[in-house]
PQR file of N, CA, C, O and H, with PARSE charges and radii, in Angstrom:
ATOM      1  N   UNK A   1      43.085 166.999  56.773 -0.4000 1.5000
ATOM      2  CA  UNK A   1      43.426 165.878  57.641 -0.0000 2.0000
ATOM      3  C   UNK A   1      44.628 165.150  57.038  0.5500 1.7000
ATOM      4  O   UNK A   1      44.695 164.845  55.847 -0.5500 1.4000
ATOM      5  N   UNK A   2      45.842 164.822  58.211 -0.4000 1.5000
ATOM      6  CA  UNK A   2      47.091 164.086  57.308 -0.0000 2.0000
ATOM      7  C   UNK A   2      46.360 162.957  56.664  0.5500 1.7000
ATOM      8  O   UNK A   2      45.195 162.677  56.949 -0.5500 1.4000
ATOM      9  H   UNK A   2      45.787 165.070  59.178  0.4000 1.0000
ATOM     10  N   UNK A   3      47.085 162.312  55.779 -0.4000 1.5000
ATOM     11  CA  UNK A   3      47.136 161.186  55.204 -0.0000 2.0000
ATOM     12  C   UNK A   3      47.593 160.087  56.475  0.5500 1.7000
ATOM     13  O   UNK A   3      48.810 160.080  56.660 -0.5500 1.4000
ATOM     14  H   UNK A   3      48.031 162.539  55.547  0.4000 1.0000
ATOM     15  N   UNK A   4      46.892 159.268  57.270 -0.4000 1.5000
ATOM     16  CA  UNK A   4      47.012 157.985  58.409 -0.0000 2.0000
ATOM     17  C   UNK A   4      48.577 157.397  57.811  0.5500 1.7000
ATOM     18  O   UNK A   4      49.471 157.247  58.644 -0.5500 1.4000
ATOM     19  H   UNK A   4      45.903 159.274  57.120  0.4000 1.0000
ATOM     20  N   UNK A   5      48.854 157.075  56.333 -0.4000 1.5000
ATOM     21  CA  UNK A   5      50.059 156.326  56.377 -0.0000 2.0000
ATOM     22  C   UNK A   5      51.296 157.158  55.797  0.5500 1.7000
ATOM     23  O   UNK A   5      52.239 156.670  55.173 -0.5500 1.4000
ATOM     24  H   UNK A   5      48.128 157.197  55.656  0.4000 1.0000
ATOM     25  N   UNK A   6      51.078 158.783  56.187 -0.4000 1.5000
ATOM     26  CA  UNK A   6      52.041 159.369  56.328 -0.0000 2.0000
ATOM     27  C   UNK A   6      53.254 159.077  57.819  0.5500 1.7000
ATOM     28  O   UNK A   6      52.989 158.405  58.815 -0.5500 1.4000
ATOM     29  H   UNK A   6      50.313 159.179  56.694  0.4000 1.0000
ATOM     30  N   UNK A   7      54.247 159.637  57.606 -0.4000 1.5000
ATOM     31  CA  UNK A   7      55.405 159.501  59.125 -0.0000 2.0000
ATOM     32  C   UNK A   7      55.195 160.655  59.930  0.5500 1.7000
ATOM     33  O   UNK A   7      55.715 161.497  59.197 -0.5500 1.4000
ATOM     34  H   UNK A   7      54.462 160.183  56.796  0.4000 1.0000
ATOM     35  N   UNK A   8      54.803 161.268  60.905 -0.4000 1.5000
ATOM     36  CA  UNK A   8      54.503 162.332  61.767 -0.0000 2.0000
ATOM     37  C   UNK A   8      56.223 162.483  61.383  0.5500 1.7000
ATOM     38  O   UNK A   8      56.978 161.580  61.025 -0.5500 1.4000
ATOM     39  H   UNK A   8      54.381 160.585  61.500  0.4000 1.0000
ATOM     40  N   UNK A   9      56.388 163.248  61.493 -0.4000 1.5000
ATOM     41  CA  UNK A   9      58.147 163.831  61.387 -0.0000 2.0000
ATOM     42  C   UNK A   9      58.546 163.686  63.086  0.5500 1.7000
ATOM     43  O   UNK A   9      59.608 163.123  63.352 -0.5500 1.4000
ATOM     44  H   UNK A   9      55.775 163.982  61.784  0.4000 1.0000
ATOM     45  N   UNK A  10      57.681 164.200  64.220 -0.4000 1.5000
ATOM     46  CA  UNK A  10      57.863 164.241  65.608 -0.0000 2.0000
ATOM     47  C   UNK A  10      58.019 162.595  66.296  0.5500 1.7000
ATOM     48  O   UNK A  10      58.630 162.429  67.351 -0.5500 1.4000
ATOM     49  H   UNK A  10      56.818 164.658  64.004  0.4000 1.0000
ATOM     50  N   UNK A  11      57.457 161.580  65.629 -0.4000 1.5000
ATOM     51  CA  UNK A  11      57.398 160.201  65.969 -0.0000 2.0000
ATOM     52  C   UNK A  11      57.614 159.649  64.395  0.5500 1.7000
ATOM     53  O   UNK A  11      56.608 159.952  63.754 -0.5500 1.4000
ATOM     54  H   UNK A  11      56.960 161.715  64.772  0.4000 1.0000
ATOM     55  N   UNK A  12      58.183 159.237  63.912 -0.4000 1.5000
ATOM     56  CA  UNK A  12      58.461 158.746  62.749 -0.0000 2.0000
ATOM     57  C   UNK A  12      58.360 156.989  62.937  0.5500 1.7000
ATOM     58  O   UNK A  12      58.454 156.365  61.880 -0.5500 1.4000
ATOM     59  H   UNK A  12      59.000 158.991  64.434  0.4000 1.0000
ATOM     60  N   UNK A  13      58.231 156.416  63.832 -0.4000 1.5000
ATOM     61  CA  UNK A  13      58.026 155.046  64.262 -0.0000 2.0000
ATOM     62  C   UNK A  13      56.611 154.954  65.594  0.5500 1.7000
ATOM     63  O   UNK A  13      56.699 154.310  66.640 -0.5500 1.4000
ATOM     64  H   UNK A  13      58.154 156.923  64.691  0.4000 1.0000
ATOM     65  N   UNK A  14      55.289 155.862  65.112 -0.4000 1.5000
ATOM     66  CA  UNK A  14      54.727 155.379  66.027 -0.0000 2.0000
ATOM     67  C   UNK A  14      54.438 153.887  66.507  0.5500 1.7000
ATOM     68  O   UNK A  14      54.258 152.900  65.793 -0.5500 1.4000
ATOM     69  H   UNK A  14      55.218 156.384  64.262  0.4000 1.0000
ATOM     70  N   UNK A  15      54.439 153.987  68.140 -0.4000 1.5000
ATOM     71  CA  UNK A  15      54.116 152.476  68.785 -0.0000 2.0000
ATOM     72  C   UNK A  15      55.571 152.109  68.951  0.5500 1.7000
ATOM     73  O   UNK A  15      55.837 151.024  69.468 -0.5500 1.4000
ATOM     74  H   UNK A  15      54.585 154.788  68.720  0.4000 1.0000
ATOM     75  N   UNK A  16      56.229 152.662  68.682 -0.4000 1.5000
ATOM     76  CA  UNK A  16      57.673 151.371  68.134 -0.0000 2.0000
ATOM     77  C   UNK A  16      58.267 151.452  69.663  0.5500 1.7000
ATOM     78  O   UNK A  16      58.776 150.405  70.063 -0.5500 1.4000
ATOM     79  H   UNK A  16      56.013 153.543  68.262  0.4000 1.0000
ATOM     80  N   UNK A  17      58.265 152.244  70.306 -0.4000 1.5000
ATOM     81  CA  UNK A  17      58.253 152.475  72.060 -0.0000 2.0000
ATOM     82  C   UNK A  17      59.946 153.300  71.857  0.5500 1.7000
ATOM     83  O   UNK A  17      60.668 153.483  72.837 -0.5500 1.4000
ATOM     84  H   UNK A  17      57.852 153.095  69.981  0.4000 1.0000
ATOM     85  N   UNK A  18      60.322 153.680  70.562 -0.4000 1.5000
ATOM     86  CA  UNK A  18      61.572 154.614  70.794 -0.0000 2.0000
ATOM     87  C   UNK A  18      61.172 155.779  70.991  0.5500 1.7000
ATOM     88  O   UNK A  18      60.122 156.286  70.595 -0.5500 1.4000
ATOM     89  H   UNK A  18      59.736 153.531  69.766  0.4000 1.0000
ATOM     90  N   UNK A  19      62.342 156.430  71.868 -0.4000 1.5000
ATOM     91  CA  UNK A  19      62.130 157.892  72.337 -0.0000 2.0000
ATOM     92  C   UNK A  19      62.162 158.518  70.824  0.5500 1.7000
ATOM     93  O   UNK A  19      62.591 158.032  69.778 -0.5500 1.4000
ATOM     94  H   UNK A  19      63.194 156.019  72.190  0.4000 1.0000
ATOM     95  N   UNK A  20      61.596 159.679  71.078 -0.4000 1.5000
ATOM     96  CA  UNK A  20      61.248 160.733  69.581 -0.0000 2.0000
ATOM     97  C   UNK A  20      62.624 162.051  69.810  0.5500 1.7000
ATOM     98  O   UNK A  20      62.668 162.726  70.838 -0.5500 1.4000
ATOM     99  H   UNK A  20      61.248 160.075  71.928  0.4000 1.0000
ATOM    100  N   UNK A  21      63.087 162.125  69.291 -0.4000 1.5000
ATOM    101  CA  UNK A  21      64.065 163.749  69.391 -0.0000 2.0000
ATOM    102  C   UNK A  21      65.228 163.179  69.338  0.5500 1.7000
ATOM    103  O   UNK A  21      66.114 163.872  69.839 -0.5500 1.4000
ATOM    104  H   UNK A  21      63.051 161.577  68.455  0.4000 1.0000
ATOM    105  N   UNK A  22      65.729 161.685  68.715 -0.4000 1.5000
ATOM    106  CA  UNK A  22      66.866 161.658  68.839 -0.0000 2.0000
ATOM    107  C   UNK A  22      67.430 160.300  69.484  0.5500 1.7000
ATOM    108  O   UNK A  22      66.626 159.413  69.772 -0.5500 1.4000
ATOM    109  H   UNK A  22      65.010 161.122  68.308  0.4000 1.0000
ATOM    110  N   UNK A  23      68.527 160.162  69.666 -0.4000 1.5000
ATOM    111  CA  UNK A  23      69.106 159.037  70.584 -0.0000 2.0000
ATOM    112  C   UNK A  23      69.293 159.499  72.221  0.5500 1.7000
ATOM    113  O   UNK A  23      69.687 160.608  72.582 -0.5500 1.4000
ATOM    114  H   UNK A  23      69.181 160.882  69.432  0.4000 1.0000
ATOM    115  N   UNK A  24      68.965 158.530  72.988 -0.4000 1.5000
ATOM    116  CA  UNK A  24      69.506 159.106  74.306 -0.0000 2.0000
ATOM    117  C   UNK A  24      70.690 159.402  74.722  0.5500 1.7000
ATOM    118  O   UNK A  24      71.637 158.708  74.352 -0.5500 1.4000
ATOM    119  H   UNK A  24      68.645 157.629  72.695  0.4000 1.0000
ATOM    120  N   UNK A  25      70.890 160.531  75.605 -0.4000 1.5000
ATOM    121  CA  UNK A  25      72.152 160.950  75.668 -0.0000 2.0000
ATOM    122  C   UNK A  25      73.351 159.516  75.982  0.5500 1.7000
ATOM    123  O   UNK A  25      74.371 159.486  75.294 -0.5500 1.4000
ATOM    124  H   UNK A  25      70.121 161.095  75.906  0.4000 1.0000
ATOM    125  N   UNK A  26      73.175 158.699  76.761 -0.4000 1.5000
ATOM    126  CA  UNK A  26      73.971 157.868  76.616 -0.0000 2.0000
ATOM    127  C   UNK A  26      74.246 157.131  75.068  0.5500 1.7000
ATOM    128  O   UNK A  26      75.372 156.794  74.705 -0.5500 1.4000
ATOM    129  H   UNK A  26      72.346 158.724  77.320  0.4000 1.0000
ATOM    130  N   UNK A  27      73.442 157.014  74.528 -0.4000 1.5000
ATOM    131  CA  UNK A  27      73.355 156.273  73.075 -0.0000 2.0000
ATOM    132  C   UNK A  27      73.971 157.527  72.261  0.5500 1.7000
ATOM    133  O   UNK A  27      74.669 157.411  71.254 -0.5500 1.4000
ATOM    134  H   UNK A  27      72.527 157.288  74.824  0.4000 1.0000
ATOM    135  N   UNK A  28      73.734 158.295  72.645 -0.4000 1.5000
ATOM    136  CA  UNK A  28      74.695 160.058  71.745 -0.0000 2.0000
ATOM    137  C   UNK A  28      76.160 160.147  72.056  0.5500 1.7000
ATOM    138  O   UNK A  28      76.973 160.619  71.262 -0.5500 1.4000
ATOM    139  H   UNK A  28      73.167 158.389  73.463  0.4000 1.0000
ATOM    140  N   UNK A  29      76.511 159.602  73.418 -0.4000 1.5000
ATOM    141  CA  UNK A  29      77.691 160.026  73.504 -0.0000 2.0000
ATOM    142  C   UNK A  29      78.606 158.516  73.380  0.5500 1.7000
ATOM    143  O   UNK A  29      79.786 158.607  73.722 -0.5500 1.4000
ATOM    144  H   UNK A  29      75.850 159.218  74.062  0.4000 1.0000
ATOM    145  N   UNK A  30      78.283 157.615  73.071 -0.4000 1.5000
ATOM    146  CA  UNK A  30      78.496 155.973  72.339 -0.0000 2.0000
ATOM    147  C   UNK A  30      79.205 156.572  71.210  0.5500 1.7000
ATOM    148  O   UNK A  30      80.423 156.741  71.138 -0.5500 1.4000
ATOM    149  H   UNK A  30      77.326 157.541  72.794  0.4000 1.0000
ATOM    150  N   UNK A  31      78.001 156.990  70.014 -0.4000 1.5000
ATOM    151  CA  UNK A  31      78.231 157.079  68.923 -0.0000 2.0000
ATOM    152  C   UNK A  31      78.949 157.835  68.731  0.5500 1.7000
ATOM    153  O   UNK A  31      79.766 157.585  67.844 -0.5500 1.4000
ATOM    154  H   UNK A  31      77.012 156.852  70.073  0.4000 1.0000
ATOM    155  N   UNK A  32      79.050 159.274  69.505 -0.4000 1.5000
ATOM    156  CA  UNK A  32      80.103 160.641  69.510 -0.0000 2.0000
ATOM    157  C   UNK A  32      81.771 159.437  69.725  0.5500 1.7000
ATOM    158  O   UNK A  32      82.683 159.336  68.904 -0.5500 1.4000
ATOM    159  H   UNK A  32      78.386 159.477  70.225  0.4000 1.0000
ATOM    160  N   UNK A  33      81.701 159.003  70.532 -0.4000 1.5000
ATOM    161  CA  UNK A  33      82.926 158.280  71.105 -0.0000 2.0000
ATOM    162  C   UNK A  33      83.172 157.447  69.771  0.5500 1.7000
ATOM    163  O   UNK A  33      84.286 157.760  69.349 -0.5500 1.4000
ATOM    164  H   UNK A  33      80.960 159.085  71.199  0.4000 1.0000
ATOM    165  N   UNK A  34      82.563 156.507  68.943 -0.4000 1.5000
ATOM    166  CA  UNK A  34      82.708 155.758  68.200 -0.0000 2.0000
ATOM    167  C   UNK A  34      83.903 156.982  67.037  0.5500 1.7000
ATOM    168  O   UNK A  34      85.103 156.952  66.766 -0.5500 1.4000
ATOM    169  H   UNK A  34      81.659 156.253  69.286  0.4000 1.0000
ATOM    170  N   UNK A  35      82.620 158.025  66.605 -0.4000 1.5000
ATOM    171  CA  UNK A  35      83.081 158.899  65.731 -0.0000 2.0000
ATOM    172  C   UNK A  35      84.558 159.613  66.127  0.5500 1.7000
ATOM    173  O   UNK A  35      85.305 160.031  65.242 -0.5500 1.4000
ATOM    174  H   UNK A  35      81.645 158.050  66.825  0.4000 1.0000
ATOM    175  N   UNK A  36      84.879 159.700  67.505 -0.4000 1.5000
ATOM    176  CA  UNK A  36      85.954 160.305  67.519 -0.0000 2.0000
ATOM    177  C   UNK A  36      87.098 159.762  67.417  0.5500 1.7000
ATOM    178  O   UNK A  36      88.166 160.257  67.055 -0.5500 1.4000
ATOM    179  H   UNK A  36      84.273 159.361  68.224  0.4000 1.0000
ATOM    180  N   UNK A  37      86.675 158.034  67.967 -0.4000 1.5000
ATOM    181  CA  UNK A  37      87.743 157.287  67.868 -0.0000 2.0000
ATOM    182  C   UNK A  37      88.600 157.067  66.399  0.5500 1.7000
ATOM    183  O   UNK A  37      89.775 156.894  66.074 -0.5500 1.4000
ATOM    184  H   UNK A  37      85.808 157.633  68.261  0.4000 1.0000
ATOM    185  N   UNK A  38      87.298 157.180  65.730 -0.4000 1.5000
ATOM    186  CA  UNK A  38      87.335 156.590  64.251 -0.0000 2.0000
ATOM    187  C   UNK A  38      88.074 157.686  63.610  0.5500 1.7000
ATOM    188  O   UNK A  38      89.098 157.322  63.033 -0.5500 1.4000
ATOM    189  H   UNK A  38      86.343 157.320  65.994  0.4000 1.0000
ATOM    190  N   UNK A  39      87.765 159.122  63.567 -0.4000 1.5000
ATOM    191  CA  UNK A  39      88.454 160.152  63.358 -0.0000 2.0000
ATOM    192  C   UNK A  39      89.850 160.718  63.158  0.5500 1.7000
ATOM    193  O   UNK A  39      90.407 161.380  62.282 -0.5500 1.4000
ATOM    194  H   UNK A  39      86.933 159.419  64.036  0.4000 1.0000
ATOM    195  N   UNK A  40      90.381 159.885  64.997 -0.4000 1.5000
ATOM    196  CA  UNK A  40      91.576 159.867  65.462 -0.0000 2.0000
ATOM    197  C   UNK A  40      92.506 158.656  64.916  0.5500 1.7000
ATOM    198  O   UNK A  40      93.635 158.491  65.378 -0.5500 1.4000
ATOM    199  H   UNK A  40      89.928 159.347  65.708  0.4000 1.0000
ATOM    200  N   UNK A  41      91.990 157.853  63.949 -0.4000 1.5000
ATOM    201  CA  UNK A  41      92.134 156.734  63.230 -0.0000 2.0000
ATOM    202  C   UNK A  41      92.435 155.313  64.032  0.5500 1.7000
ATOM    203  O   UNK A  41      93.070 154.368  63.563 -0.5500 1.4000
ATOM    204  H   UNK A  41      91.073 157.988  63.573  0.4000 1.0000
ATOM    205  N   UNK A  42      91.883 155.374  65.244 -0.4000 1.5000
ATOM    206  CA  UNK A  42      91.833 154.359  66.158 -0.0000 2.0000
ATOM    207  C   UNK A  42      90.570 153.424  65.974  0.5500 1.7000
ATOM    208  O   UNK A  42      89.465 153.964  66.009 -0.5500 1.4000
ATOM    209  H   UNK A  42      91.367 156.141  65.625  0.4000 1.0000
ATOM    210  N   UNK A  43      90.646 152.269  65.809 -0.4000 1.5000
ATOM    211  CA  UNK A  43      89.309 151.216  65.091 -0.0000 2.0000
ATOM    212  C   UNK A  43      89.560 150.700  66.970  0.5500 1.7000
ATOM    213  O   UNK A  43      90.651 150.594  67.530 -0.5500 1.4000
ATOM    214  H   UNK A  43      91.544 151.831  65.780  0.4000 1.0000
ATOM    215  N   UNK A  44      87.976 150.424  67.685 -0.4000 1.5000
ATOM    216  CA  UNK A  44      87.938 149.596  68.857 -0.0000 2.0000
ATOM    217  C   UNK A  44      87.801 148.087  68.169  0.5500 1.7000
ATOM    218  O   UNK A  44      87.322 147.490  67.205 -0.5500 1.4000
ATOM    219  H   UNK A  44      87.090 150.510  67.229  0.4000 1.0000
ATOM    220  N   UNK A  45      88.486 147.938  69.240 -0.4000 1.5000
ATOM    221  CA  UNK A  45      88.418 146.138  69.253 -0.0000 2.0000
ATOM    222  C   UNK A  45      87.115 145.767  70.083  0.5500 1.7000
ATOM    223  O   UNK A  45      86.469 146.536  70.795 -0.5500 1.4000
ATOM    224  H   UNK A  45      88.875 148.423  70.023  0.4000 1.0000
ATOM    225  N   UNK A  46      86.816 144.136  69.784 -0.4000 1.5000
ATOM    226  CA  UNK A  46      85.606 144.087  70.384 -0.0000 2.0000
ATOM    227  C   UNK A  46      85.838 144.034  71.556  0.5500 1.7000
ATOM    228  O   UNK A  46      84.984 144.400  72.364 -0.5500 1.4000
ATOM    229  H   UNK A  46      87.341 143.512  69.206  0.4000 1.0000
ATOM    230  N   UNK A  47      87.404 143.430  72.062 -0.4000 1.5000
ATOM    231  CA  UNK A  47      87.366 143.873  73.303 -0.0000 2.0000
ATOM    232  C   UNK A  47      87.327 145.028  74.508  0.5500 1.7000
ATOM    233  O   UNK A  47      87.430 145.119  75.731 -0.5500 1.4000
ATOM    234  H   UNK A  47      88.097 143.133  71.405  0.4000 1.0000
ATOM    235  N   UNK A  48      87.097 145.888  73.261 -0.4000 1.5000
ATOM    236  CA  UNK A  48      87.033 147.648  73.772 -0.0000 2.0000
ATOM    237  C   UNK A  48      85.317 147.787  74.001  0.5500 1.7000
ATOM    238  O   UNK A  48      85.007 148.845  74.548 -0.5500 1.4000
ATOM    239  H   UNK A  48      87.014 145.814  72.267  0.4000 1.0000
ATOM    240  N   UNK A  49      84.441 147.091  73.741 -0.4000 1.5000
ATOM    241  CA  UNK A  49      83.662 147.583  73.615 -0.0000 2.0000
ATOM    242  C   UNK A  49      82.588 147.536  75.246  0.5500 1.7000
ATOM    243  O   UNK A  49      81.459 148.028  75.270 -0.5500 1.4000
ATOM    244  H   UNK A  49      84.693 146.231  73.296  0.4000 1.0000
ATOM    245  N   UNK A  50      83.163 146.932  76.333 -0.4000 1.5000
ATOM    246  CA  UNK A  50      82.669 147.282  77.291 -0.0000 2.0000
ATOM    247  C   UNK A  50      83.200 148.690  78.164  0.5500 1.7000
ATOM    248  O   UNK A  50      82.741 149.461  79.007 -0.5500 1.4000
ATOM    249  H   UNK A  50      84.079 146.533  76.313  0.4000 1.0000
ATOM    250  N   UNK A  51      84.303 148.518  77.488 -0.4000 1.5000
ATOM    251  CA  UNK A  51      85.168 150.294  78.000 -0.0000 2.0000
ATOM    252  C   UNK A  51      84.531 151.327  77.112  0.5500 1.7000
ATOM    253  O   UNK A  51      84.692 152.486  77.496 -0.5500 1.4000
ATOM    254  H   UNK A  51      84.675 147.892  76.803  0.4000 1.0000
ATOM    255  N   UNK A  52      84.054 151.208  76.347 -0.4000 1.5000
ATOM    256  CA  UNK A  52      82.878 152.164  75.335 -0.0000 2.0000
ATOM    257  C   UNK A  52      81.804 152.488  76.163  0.5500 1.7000
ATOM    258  O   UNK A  52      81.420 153.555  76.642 -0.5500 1.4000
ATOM    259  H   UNK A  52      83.923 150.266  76.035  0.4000 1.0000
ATOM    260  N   UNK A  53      81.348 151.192  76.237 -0.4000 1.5000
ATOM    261  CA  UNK A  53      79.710 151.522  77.342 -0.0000 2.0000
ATOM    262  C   UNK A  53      80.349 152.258  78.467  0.5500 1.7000
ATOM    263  O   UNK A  53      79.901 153.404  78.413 -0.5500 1.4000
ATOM    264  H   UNK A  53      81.660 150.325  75.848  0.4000 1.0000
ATOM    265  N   UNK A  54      81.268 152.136  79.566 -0.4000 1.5000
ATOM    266  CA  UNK A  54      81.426 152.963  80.457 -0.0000 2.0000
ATOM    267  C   UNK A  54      81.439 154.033  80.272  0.5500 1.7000
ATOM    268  O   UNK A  54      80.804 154.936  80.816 -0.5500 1.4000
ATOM    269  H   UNK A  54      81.632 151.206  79.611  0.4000 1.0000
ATOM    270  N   UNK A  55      82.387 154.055  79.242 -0.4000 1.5000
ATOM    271  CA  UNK A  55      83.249 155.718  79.227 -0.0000 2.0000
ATOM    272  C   UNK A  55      81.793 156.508  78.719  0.5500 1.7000
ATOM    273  O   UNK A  55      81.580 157.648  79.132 -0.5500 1.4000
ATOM    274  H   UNK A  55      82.903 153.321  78.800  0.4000 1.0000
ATOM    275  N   UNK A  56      80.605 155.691  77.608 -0.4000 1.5000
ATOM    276  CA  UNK A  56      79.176 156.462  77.492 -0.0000 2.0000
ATOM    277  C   UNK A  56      78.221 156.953  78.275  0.5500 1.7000
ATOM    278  O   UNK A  56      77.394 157.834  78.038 -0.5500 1.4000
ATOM    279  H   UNK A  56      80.778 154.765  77.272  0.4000 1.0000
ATOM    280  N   UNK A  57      78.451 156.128  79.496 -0.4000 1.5000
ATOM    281  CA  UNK A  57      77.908 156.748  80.919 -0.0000 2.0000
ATOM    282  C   UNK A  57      77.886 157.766  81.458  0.5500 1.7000
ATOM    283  O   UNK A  57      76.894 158.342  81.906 -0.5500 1.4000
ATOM    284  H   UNK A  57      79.122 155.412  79.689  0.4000 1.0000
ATOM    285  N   UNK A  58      79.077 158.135  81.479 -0.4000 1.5000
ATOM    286  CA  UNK A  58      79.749 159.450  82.044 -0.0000 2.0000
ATOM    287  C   UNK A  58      78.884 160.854  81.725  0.5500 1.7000
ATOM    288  O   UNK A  58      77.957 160.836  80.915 -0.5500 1.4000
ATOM    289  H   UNK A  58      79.883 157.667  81.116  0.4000 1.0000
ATOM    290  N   UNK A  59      79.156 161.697  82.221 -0.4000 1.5000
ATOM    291  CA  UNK A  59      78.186 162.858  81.822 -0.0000 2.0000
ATOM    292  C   UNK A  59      78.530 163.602  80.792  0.5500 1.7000
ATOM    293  O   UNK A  59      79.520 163.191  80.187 -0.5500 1.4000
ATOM    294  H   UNK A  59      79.909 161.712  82.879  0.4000 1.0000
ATOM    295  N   UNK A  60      78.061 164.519  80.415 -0.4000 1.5000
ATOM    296  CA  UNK A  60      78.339 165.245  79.288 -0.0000 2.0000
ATOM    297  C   UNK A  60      79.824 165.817  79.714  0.5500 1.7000
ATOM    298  O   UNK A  60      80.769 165.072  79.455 -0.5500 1.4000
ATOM    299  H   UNK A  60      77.258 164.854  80.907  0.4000 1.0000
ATOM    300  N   UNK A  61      80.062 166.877  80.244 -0.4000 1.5000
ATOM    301  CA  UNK A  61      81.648 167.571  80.826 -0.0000 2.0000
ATOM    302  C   UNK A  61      82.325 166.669  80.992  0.5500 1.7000
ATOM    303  O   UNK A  61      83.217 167.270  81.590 -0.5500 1.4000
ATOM    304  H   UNK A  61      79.295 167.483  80.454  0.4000 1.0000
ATOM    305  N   UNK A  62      82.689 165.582  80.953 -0.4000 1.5000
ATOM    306  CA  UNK A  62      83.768 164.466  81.527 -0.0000 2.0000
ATOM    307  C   UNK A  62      83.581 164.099  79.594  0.5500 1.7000
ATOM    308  O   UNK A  62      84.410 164.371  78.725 -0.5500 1.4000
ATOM    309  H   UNK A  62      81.964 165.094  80.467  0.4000 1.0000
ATOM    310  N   UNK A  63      82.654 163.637  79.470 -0.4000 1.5000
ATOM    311  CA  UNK A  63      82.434 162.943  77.929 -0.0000 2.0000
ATOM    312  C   UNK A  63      83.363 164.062  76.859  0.5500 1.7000
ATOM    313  O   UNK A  63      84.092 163.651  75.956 -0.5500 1.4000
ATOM    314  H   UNK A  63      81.980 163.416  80.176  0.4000 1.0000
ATOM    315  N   UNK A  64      83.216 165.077  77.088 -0.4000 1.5000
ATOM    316  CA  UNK A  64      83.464 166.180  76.303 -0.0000 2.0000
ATOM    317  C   UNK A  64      85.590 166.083  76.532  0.5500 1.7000
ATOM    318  O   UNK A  64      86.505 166.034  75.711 -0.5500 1.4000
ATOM    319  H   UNK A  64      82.624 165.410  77.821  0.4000 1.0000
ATOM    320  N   UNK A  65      85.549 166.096  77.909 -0.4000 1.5000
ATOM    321  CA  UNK A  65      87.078 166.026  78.307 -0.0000 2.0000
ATOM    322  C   UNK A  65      87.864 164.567  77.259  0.5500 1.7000
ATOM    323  O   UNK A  65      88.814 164.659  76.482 -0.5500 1.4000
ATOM    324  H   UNK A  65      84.805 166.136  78.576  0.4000 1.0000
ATOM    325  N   UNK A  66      87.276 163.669  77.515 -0.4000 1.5000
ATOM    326  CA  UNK A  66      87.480 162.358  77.076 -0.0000 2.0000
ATOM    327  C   UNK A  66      87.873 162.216  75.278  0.5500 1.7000
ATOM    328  O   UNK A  66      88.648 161.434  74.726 -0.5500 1.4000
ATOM    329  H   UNK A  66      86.504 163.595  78.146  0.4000 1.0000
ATOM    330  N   UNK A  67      87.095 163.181  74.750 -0.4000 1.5000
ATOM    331  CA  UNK A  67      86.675 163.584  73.202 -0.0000 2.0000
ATOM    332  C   UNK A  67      87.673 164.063  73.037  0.5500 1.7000
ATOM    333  O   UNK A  67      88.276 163.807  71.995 -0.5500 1.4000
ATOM    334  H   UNK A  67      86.466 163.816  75.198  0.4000 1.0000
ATOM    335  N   UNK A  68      88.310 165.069  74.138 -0.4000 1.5000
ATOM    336  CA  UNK A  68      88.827 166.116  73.726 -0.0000 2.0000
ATOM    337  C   UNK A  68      90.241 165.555  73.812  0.5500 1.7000
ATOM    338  O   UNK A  68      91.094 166.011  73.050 -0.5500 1.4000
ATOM    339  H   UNK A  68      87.820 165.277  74.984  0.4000 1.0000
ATOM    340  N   UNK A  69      90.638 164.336  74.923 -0.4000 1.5000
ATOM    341  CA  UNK A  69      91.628 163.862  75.014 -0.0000 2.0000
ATOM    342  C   UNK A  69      92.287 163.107  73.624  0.5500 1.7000
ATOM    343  O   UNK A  69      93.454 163.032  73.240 -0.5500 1.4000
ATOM    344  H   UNK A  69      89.946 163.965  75.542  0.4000 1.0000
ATOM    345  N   UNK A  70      91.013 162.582  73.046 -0.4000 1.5000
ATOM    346  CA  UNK A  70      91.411 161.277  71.790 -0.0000 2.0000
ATOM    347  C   UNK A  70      91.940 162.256  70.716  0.5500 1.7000
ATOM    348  O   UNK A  70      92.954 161.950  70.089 -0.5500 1.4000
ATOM    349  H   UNK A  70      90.064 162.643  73.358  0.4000 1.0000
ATOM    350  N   UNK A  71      91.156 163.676  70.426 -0.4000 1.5000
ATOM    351  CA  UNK A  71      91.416 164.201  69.014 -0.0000 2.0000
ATOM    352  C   UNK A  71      92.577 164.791  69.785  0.5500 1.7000
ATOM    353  O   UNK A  71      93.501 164.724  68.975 -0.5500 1.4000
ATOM    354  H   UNK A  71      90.332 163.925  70.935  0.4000 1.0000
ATOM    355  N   UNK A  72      93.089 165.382  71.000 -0.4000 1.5000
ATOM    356  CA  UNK A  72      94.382 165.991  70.917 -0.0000 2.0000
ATOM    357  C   UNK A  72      94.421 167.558  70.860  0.5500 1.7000
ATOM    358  O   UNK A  72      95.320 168.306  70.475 -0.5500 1.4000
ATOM    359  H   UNK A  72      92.338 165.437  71.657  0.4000 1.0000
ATOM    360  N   UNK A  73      93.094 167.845  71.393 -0.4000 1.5000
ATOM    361  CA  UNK A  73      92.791 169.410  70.798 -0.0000 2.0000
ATOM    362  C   UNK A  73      91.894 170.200  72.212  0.5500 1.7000
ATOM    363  O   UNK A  73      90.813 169.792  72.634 -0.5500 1.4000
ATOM    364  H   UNK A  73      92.364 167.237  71.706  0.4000 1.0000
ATOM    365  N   UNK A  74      92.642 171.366  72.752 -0.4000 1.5000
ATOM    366  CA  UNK A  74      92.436 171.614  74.200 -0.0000 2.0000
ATOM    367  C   UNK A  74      91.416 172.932  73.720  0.5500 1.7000
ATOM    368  O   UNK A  74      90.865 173.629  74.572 -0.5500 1.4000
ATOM    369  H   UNK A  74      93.521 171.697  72.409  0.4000 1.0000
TER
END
């Protein structure tokens, strides 16, 4: 029988009401965007940061185009 105050690896925050497997794809493609910006050596301003949330909306194939626009690489 596990040990009760072990971390299930599958829920590592039971109760905590976060999804398990990860960030949601919108919250994935935020941080992807953050990382690429940052990459491309572009820092957002805070006033960038409602054009962040949009552009995180978007679907994966558009998100991917967008990525692909900042690093410069087809």
């Amino acid at each position: 029988m596990p040990d009760p105050g072990e971390r299930n690896a599958r829920n590592p925050l039971p109760g905590s009401g976060h999804p398990t497997g990860g960030p949601v794809p919108e919250e994935r493609r935020r941080l992807d965007l953050y990382a690429c910006l940052t990459d491309a050596g572009i820092r957002p301003l805070a006033a960038d940061l409602r054009a962040i949330e949009v552009l995180s909306s978007v679907d994966d194939l558009t998100h991917s185009a967008i990525r692909r626009w900042i690093s410069g690489t087809s």
